[in-house]
PyMOL Python script that loads the backbone (N, CA, C, O; Angstrom):
from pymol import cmd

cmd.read_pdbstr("""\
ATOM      1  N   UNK A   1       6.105  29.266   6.236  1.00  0.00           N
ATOM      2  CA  UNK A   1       6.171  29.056   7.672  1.00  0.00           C
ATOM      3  C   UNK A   1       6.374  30.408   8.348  1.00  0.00           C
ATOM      4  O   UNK A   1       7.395  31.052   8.108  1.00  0.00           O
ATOM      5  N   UNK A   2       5.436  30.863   9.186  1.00  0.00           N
ATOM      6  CA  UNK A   2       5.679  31.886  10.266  1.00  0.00           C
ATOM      7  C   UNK A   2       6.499  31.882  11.258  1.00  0.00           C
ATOM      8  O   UNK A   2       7.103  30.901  11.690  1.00  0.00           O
ATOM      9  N   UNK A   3       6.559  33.273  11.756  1.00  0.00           N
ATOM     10  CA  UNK A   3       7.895  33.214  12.789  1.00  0.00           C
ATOM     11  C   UNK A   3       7.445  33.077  14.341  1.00  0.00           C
ATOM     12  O   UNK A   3       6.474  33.769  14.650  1.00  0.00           O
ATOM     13  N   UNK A   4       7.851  32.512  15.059  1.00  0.00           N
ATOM     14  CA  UNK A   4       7.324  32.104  16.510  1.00  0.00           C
ATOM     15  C   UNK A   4       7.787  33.137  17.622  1.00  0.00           C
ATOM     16  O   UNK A   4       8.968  33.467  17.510  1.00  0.00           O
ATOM     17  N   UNK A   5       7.277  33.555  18.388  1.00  0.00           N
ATOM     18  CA  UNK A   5       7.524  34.530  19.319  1.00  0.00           C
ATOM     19  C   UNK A   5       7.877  33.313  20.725  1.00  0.00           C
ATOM     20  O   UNK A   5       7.172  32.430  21.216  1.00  0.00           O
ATOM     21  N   UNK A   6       9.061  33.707  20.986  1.00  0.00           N
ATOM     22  CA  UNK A   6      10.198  33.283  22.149  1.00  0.00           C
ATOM     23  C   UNK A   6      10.093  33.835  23.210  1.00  0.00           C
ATOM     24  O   UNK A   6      10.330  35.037  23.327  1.00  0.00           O
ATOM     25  N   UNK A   7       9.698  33.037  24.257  1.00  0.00           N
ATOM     26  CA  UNK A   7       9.819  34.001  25.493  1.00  0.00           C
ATOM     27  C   UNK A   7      10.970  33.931  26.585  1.00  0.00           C
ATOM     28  O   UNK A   7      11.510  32.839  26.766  1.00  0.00           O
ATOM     29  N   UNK A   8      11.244  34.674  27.081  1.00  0.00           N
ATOM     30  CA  UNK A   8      12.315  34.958  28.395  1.00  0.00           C
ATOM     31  C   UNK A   8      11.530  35.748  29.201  1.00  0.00           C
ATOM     32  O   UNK A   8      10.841  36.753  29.023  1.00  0.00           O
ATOM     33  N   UNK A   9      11.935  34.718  30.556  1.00  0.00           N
ATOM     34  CA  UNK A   9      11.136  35.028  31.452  1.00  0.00           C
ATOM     35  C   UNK A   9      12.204  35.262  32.776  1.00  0.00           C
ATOM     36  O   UNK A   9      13.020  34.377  33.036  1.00  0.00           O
ATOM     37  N   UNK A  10      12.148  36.385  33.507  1.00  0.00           N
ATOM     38  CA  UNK A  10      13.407  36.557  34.609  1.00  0.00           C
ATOM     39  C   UNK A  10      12.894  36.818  36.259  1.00  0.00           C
ATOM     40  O   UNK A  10      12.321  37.782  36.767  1.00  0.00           O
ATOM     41  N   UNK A  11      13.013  36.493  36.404  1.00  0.00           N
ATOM     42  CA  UNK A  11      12.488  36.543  38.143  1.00  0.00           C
ATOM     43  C   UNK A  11      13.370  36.610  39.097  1.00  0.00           C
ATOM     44  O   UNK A  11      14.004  35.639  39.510  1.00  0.00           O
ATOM     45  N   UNK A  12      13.483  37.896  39.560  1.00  0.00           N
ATOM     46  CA  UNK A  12      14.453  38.220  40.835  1.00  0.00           C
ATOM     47  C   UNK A  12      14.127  38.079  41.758  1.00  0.00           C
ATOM     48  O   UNK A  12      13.093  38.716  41.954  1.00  0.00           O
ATOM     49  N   UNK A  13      14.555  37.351  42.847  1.00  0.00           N
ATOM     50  CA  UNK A  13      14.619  37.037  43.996  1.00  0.00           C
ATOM     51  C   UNK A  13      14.913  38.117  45.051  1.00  0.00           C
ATOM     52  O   UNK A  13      15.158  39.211  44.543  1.00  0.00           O
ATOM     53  N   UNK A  14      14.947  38.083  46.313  1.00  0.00           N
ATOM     54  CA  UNK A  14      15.773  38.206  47.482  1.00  0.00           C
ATOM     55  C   UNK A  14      16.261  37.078  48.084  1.00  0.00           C
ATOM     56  O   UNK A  14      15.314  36.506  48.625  1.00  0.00           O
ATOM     57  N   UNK A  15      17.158  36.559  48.228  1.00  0.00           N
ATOM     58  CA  UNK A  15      17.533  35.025  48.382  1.00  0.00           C
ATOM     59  C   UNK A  15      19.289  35.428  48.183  1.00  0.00           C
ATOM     60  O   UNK A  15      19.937  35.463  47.137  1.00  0.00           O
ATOM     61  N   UNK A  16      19.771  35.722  49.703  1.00  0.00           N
ATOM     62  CA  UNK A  16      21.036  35.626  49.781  1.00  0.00           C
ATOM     63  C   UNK A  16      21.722  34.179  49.528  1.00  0.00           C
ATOM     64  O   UNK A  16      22.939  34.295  49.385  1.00  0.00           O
ATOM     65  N   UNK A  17      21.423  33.332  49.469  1.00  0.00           N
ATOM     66  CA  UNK A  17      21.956  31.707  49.393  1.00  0.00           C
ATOM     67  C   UNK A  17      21.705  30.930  47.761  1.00  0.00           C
ATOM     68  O   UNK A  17      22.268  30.032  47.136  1.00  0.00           O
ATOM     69  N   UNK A  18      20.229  32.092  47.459  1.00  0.00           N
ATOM     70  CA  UNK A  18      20.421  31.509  45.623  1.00  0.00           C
ATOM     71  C   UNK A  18      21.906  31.277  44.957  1.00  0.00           C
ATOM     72  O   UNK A  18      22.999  31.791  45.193  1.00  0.00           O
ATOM     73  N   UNK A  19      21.558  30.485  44.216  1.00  0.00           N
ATOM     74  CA  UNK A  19      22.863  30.176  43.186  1.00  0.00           C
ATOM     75  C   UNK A  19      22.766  31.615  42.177  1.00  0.00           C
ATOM     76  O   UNK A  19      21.786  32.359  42.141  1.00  0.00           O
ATOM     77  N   UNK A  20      24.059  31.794  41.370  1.00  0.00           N
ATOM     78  CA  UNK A  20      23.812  32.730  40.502  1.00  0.00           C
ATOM     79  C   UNK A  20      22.238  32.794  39.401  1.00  0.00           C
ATOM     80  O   UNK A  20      21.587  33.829  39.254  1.00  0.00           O
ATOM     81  N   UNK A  21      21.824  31.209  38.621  1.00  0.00           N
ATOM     82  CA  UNK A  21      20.523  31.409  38.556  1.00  0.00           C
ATOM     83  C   UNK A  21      20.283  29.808  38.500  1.00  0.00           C
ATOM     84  O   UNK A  21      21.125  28.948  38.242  1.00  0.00           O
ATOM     85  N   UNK A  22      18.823  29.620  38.830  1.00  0.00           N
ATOM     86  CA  UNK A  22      18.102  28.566  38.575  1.00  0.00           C
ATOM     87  C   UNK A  22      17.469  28.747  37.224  1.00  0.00           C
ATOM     88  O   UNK A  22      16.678  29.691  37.233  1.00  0.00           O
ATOM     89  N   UNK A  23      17.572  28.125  36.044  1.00  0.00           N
ATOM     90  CA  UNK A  23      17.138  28.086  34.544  1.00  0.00           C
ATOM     91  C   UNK A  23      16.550  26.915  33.871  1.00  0.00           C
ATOM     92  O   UNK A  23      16.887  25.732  33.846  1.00  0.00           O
ATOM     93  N   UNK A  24      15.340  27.726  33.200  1.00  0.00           N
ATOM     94  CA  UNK A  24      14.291  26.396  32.690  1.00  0.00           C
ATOM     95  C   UNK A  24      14.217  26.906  31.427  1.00  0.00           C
ATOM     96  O   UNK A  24      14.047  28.001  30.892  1.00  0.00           O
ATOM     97  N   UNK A  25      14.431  25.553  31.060  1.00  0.00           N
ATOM     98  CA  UNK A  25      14.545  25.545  29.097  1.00  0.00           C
ATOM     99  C   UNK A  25      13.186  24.767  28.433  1.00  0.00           C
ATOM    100  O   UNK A  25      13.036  23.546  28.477  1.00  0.00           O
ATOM    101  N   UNK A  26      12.487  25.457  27.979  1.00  0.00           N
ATOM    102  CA  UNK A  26      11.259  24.594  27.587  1.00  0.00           C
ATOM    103  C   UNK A  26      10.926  24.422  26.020  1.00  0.00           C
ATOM    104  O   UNK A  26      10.662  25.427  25.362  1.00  0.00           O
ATOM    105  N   UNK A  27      10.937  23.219  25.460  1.00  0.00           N
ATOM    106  CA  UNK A  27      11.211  23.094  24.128  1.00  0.00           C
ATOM    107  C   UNK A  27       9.355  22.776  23.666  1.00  0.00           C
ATOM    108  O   UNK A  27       8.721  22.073  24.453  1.00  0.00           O
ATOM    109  N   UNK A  28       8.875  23.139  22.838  1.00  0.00           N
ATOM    110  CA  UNK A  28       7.366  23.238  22.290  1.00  0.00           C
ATOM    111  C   UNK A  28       7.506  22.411  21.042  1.00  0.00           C
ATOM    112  O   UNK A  28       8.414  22.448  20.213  1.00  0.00           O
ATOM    113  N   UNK A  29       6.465  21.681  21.069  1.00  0.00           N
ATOM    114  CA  UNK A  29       6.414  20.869  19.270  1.00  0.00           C
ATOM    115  C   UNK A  29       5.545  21.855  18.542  1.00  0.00           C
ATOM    116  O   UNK A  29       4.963  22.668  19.261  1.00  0.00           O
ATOM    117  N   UNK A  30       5.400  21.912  17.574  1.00  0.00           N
ATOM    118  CA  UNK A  30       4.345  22.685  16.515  1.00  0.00           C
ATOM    119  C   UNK A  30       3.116  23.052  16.644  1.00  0.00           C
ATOM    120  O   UNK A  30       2.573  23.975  16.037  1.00  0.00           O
ATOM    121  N   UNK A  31       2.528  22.169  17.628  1.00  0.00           N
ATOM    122  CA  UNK A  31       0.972  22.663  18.130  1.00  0.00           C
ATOM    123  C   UNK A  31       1.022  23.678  19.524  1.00  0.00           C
ATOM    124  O   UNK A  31       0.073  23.924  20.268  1.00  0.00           O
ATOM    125  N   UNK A  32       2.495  24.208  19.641  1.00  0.00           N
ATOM    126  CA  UNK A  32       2.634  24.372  21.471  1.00  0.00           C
ATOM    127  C   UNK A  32       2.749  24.002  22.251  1.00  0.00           C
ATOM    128  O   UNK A  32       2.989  24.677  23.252  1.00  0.00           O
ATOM    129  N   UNK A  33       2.612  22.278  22.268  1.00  0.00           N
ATOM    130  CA  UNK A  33       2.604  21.552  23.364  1.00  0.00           C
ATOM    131  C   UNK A  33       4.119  20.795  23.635  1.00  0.00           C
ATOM    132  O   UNK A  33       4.659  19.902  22.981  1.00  0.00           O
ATOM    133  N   UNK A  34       4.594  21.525  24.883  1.00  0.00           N
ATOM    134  CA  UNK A  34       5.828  21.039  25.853  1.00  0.00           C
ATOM    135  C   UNK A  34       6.198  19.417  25.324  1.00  0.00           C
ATOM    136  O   UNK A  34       5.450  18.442  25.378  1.00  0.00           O
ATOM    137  N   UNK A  35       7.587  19.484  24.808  1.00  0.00           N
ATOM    138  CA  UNK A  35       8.185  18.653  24.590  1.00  0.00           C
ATOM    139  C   UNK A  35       9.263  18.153  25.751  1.00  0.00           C
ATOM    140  O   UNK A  35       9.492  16.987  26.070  1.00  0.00           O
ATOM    141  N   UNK A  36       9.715  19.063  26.159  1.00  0.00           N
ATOM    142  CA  UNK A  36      10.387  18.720  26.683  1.00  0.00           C
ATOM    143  C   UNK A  36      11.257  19.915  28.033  1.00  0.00           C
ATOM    144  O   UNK A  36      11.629  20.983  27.549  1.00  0.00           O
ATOM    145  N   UNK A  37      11.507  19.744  29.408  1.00  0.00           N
ATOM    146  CA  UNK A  37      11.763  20.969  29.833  1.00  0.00           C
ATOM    147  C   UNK A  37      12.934  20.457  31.043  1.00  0.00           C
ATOM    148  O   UNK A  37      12.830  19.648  31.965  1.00  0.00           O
ATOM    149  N   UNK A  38      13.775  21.093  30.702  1.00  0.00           N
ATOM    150  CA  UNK A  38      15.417  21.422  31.523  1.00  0.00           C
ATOM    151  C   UNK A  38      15.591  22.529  32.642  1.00  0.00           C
ATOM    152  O   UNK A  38      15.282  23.721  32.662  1.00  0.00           O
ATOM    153  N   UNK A  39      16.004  21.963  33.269  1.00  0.00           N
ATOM    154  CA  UNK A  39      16.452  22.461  34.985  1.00  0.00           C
ATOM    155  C   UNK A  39      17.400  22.628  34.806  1.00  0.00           C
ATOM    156  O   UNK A  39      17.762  21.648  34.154  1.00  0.00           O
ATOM    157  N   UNK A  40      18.534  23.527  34.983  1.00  0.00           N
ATOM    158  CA  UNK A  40      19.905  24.100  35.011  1.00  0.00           C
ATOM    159  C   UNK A  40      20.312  25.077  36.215  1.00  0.00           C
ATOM    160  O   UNK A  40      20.167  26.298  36.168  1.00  0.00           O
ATOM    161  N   UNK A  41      20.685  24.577  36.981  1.00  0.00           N
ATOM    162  CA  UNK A  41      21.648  25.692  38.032  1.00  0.00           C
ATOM    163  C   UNK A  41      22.973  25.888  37.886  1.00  0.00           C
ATOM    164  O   UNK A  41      23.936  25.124  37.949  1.00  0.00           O
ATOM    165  N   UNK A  42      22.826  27.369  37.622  1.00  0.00           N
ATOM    166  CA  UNK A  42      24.603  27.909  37.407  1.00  0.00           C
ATOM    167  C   UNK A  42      25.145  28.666  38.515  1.00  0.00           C
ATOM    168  O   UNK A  42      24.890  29.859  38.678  1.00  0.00           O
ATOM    169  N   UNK A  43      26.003  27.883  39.393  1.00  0.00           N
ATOM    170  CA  UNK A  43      26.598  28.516  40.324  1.00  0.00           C
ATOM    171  C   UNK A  43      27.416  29.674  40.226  1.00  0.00           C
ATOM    172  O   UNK A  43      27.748  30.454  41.118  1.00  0.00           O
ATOM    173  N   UNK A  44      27.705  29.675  38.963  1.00  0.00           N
ATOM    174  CA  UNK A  44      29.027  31.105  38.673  1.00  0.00           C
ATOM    175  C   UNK A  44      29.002  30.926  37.518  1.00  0.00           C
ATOM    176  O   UNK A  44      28.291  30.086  36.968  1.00  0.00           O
ATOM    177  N   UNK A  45      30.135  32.043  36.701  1.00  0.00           N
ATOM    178  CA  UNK A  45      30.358  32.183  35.315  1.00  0.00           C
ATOM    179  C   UNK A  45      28.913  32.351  34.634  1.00  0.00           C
ATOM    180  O   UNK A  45      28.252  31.637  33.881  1.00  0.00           O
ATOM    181  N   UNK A  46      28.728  33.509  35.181  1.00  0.00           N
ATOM    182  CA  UNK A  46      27.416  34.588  34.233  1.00  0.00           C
ATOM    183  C   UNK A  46      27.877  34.427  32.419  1.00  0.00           C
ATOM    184  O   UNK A  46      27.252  34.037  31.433  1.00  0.00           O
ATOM    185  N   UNK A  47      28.935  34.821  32.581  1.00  0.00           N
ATOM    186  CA  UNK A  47      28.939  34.673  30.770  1.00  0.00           C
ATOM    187  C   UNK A  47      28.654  33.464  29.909  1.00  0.00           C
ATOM    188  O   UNK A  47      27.932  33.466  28.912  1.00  0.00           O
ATOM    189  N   UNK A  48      29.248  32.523  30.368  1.00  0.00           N
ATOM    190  CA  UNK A  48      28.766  31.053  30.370  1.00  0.00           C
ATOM    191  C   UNK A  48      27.075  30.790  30.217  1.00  0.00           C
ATOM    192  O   UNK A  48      26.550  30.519  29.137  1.00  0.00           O
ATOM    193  N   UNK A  49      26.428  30.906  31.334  1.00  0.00           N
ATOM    194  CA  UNK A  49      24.965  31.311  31.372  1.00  0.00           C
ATOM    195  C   UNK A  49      24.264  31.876  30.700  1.00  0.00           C
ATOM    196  O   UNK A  49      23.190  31.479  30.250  1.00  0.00           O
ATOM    197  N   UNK A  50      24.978  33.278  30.479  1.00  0.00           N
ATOM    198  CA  UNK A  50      23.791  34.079  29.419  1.00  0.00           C
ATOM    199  C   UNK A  50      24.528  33.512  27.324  1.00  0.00           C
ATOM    200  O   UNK A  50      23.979  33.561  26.223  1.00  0.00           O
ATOM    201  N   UNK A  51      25.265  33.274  27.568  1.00  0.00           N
ATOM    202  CA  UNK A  51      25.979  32.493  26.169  1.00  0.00           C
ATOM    203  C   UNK A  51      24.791  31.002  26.231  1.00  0.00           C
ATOM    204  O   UNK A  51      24.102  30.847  25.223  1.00  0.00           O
ATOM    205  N   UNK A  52      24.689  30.439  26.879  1.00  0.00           N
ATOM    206  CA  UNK A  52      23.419  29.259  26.890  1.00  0.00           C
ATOM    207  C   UNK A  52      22.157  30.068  26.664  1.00  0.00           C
ATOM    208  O   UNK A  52      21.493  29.619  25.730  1.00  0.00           O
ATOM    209  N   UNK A  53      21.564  31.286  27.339  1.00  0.00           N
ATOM    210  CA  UNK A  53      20.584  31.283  27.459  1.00  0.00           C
ATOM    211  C   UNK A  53      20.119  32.195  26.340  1.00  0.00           C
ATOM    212  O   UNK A  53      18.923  32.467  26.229  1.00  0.00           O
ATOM    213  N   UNK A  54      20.901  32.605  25.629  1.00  0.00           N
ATOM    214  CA  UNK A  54      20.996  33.513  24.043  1.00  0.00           C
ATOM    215  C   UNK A  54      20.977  32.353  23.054  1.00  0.00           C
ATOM    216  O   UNK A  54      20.368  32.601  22.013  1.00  0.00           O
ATOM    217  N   UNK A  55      21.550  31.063  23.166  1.00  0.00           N
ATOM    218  CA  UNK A  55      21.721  30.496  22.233  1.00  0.00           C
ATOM    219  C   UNK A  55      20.549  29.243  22.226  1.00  0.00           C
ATOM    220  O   UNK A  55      20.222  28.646  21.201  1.00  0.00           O
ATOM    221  N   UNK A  56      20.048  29.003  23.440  1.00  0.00           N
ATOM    222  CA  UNK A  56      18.508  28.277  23.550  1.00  0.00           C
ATOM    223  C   UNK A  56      17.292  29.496  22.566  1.00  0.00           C
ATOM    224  O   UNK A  56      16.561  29.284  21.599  1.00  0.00           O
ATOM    225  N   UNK A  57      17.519  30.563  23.265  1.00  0.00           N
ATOM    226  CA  UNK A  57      16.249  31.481  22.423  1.00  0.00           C
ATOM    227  C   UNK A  57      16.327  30.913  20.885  1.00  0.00           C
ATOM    228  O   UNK A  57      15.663  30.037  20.332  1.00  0.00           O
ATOM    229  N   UNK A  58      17.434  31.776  20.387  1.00  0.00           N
ATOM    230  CA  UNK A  58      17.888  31.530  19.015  1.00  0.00           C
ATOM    231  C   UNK A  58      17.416  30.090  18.292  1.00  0.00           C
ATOM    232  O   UNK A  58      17.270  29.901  17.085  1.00  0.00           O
ATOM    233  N   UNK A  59      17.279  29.423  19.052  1.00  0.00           N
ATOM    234  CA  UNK A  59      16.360  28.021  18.664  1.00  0.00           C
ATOM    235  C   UNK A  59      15.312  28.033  18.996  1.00  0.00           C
ATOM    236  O   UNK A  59      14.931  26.880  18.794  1.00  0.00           O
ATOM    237  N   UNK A  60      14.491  28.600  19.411  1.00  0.00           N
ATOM    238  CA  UNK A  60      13.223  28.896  19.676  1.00  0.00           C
ATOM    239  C   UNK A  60      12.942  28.002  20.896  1.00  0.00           C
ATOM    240  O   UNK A  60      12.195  27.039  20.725  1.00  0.00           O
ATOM    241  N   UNK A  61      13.498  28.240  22.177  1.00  0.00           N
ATOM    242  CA  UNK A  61      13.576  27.666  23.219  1.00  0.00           C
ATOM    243  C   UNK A  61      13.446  28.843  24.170  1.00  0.00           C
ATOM    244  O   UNK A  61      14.081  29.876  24.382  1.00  0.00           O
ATOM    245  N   UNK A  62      12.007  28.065  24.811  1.00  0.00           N
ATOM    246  CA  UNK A  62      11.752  29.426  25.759  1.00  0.00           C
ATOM    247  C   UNK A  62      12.402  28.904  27.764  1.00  0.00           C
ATOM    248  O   UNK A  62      12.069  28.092  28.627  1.00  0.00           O
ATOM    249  N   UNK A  63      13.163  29.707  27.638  1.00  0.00           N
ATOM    250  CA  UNK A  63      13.790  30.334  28.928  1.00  0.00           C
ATOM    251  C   UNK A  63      13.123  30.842  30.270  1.00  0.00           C
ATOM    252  O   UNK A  63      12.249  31.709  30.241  1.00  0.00           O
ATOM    253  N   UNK A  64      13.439  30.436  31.106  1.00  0.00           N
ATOM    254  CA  UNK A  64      12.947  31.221  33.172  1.00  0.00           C
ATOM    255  C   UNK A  64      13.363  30.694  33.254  1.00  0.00           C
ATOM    256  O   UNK A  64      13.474  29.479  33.089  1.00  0.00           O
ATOM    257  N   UNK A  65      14.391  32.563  34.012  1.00  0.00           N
ATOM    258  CA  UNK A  65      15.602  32.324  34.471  1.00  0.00           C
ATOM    259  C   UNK A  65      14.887  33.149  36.235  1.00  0.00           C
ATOM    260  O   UNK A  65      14.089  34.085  36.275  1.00  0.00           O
ATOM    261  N   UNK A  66      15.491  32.431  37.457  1.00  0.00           N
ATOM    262  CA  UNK A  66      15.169  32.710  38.842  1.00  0.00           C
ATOM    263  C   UNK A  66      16.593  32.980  39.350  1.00  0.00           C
ATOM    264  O   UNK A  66      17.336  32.004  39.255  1.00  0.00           O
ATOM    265  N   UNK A  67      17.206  34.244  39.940  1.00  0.00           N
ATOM    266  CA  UNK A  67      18.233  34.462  40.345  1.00  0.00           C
ATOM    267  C   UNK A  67      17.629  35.876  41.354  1.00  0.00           C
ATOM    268  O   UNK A  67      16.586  36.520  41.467  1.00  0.00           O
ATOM    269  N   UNK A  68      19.148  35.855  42.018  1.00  0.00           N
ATOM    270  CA  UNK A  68      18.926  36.638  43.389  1.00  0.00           C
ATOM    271  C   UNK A  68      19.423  37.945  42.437  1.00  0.00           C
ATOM    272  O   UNK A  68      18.963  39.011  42.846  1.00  0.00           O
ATOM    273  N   UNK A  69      20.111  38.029  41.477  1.00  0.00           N
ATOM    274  CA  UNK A  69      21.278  38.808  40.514  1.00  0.00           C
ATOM    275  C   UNK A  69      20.658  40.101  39.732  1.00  0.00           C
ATOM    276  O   UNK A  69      20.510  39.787  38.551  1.00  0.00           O
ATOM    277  N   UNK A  70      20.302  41.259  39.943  1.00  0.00           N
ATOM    278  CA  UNK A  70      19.649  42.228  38.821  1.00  0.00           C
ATOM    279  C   UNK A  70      19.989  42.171  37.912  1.00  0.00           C
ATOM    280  O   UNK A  70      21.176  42.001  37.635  1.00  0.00           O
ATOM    281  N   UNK A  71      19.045  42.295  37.081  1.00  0.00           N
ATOM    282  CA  UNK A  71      19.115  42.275  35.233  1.00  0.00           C
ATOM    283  C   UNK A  71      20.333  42.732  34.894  1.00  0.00           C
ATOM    284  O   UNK A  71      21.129  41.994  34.314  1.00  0.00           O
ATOM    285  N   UNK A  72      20.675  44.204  35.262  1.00  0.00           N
ATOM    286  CA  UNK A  72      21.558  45.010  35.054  1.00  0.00           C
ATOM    287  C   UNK A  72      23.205  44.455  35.215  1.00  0.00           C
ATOM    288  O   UNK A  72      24.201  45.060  34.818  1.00  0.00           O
ATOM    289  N   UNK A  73      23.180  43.527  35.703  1.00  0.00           N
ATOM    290  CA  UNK A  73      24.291  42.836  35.961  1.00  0.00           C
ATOM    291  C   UNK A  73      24.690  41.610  34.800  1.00  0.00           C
ATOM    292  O   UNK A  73      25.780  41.061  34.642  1.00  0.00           O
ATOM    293  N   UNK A  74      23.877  41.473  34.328  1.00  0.00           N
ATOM    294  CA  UNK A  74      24.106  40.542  32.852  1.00  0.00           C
ATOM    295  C   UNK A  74      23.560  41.046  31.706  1.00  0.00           C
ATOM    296  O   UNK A  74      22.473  40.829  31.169  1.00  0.00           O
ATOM    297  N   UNK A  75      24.974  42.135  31.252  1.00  0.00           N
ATOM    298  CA  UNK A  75      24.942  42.758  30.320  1.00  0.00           C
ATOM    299  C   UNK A  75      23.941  42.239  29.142  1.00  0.00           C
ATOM    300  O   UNK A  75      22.910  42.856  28.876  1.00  0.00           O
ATOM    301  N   UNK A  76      24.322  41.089  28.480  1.00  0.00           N
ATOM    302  CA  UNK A  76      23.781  40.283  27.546  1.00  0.00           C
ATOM    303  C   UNK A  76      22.247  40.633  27.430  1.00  0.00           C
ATOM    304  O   UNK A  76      21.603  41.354  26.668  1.00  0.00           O
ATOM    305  N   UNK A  77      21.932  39.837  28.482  1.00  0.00           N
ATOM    306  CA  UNK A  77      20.658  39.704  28.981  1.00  0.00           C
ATOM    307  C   UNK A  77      19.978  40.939  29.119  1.00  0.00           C
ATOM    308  O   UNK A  77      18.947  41.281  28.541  1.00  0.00           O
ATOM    309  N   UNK A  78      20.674  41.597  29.967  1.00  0.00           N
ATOM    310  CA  UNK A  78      20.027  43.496  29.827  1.00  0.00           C
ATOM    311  C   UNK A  78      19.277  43.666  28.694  1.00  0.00           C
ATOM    312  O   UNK A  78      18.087  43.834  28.427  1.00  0.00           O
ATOM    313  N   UNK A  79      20.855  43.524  27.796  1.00  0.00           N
ATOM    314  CA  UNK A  79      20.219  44.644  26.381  1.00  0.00           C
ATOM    315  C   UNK A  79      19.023  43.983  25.663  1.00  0.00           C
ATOM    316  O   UNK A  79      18.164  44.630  25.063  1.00  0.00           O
ATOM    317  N   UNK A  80      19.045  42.334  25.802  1.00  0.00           N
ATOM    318  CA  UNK A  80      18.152  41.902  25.180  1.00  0.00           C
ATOM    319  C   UNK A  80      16.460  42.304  25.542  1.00  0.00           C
ATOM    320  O   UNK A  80      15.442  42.258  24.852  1.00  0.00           O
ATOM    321  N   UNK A  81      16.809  42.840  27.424  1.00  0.00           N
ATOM    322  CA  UNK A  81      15.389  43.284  27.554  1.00  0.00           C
ATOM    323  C   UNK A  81      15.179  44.546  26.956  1.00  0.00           C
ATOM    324  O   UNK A  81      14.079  44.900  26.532  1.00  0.00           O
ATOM    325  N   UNK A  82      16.168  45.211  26.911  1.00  0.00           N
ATOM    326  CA  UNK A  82      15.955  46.584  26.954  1.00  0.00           C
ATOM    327  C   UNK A  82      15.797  47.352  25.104  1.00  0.00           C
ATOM    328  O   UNK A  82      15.863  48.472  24.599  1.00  0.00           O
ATOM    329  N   UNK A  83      15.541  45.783  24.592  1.00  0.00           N
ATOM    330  CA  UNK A  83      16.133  46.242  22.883  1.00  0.00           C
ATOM    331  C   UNK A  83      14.217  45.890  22.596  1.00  0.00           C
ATOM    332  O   UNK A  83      13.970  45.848  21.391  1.00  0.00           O
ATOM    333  N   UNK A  84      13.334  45.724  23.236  1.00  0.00           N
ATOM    334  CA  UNK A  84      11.982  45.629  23.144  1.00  0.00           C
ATOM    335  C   UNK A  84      11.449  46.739  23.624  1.00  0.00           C
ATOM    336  O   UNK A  84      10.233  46.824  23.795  1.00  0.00           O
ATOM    337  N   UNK A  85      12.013  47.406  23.811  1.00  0.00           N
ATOM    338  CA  UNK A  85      11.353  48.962  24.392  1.00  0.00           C
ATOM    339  C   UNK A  85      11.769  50.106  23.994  1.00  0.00           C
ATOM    340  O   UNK A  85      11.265  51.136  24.441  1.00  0.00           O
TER     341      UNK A  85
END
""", "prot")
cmd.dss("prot")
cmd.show_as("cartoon", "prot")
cmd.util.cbc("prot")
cmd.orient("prot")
């Protein structure tokens, strides 16, 4: 069995009234095709958030995440972009 490439997807806003983020969890069966997909808004507690959204990847659960919040501000999340480059 081969290894599946996971995506995270992040989209910054300008949106003073966004919640900390709006997050979509999208689960794939074996051919690619969408099993199943989760809506999550996290009003606060970033660590909380990126602890979910590290531990969906890790299952091969692809992630878009929509927040007003720069990357740079969720450490976690940062390094994970910044560890592909």
């Amino acid at each position: 069995m081969g290894t599946k490439n996971v995506h995270l997807h992040y989209c910054q806003i300008a949106d003073e009234h966004c919640p900390l983020a709006i997050t979509r969890f999208t689960t794939f069966d074996l051919d690619d095709k969408p099993l199943a997909v989760e809506q999550v808004t996290y009003e606060s507690n970033m660590d909380y958030m990126e602890r979910q959204v590290i531990n969906a990847l890790r299952c091969n659960v692809e992630v878009s995440i929509l927040t007003s919040t720069p990357i740079h501000e969720f450490k976690r999340l940062h390094h994970i972009f910044n560890c592909d480059k």
